[in-house]
N, C-alpha and C positions, 0 to 999 in steps of 0.2 A: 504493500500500500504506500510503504512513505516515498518508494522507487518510483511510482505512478503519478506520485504529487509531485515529484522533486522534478519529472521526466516533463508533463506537464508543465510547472512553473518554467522550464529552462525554454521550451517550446515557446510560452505565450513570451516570454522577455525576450528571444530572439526575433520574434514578427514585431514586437511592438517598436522594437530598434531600428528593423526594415522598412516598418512604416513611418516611422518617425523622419528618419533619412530621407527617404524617397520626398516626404514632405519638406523636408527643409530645404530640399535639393528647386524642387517644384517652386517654391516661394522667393528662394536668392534667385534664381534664372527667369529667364524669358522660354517662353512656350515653344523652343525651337523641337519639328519633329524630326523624329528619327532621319527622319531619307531625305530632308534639308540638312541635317547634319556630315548624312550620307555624304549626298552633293556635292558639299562644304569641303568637304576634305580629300575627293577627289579630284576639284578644281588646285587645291591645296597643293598635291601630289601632281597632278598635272605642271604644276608651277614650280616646283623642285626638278622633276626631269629636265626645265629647260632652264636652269640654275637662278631662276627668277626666285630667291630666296623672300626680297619685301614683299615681292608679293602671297609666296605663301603667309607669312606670318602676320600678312594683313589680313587675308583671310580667316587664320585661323585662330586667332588673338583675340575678337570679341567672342566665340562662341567657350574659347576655354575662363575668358572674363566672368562670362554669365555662367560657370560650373559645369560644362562640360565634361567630365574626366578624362572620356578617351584627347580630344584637343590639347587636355593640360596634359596630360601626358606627352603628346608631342610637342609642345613646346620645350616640355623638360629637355625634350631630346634635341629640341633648335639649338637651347644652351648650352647642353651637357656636350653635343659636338662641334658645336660651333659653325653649325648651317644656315642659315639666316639670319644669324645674332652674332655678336661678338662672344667665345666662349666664355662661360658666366657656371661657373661649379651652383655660385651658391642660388643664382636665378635658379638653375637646372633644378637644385635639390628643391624650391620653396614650389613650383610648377609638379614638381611628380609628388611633392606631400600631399599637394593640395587632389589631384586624384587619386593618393593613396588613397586618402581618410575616406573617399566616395568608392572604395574597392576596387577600383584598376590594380588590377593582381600585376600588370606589366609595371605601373609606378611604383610600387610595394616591394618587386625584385629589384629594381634599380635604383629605389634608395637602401636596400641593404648592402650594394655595393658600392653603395658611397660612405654609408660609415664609419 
């Protein structure tokens, strides 16, 4: 019984965390959808192939502003190699915190490798 309560309580704390997130996530951003996002980061990409680096980052700079994660996590990476930005360790690292804490599992290995 107390396995069922304890199993349960770790249950409902884990969704309430998820939902909490998602909301807070919802309320600092702008209502961009998924396949705008999409879009967004193909044109992004399309603009790195042709070493048009401002323009990626102009692109993709207000969608990681407005909580983005995957975005911030590429910006980490504008920093962290020095692709569109002047190389910036500590830019890199505050960019991929910021989608760690939102669960970008790719921000989350790449700042254990900076620690």
């Amino acid at each position: 019984m107390k396995l069922t309560k304890a199993l349960f309580y770790s249950t409902l704390l884990v969704f309430s965390t998820l939902t909490l997130n998602t909301t807070i996530y919802a309320e600092n951003s702008q209502q961009y959808s998924e396949e705008y996002i999409q879009q967004q980061i193909k044109k992004a990409f399309d603009a790195y192939e042709k070493e048009d680096y401002q323009t990626m980052l102009d692109i993709l700079l207000p969608l990681a502003e407005q909580g983005d994660s995957l975005t911030q996590a590429i910006i980490g990476d504008i920093y962290h190699y020095g692709k569109g930005a002047k190389q910036d360790y500590q830019q890199a690292f505050q960019w991929y915190e910021k989608a760690a804490r939102q669960g970008n599992a790719y921000a989350q290995h790449n700042l254990g490798f900076m620690k």
